[in-house]
C-alpha positions in Angstrom: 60.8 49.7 99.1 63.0 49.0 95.8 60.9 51.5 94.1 61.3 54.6 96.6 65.2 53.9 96.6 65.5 54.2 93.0 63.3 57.5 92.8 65.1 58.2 95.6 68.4 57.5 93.9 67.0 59.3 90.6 66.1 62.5 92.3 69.5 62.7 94.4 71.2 62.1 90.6 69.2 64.6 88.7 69.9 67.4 91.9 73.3 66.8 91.3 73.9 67.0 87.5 71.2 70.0 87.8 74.1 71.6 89.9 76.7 70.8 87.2 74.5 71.9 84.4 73.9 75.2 86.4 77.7 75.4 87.1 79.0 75.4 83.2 76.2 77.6 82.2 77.7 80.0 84.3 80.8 79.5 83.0 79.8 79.6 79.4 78.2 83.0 80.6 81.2 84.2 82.4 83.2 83.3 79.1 80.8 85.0 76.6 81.2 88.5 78.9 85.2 88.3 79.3 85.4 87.9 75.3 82.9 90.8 74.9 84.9 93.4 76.8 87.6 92.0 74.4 91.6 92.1 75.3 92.8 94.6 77.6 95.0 97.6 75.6 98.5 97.1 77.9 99.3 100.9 78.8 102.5 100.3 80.4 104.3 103.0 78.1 102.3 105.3 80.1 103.6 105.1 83.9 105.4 108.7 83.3 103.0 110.2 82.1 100.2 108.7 84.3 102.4 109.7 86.7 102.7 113.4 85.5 99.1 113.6 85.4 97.9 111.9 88.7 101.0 114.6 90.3 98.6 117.6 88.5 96.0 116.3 89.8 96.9 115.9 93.2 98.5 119.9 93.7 95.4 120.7 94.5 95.5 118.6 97.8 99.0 120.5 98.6 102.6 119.3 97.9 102.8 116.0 96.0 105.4 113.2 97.0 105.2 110.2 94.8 105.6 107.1 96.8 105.0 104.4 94.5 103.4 103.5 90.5 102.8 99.8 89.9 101.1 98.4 86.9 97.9 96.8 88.4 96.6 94.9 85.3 97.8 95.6 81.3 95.6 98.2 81.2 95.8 99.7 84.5 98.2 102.0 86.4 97.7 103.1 90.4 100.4 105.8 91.2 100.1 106.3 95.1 101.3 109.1 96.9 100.8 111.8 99.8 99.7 115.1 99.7 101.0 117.9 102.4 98.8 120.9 102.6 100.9 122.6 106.2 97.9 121.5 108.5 97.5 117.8 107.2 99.3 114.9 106.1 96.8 112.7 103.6 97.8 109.9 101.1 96.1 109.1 97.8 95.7 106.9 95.3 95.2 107.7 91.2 93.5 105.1 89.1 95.2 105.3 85.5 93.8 103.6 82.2 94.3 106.0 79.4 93.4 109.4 81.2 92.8 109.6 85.5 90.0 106.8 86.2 89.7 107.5 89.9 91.0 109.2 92.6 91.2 108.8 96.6 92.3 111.0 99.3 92.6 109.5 102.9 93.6 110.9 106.0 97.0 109.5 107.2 96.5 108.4 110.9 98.9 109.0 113.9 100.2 107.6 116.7 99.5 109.0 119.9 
């Protein structure tokens, strides 16, 4: 009986350090990858003219109104805003890093 509690008691102990073990590896992994990408490059100096750009961009949709441009991370810019093309009223958002990232063009909904 004393014998199947302590391989009981070893296997329970050995379970749980295996979890702990697995759990700092993955850290140590997660660690190695952030360091690889290196630092982000902060871009903040370029909200006007991520700004300018994204408004280009976005004249192609219809008539651009700028609602809002927030730095998202030091290397990120989002400039949201709607576009009005006389028939439809859609809102979109411009990724921003060093030239347009991404783009997205919704469909505003209305109240009925």
């Amino acid at each position: 009986m004393v014998r199947i509690l302590i391989a009981s008691g070893v296997l329970a102990g050995s379970l749980a350090l295996g979890g702990c073990v697995a759990g700092v590896a993955v850290g140590a992994v997660d660690l190695a990858a952030r360091s690889a990408k290196g630092r982000p490059v902060p871009n903040a100096y370029l909200q006007p003219t991520a700004t300018n750009d994204c408004t280009s961009y976005a004249t192609r949709y219809g008539t651009v109104h700028i609602i809002d441009v927030e730095q998202h991370t030091p290397s990120r810019i989002i400039v949201w805003g709607t576009v009005d093309d006389g028939k439809e009223k859609r809102s979109f958002q411009c990724n921003y890093g060093s030239k347009i990232t991404g783009f997205k063009l919704r469909a505003i909904k209305t109240r009925d």
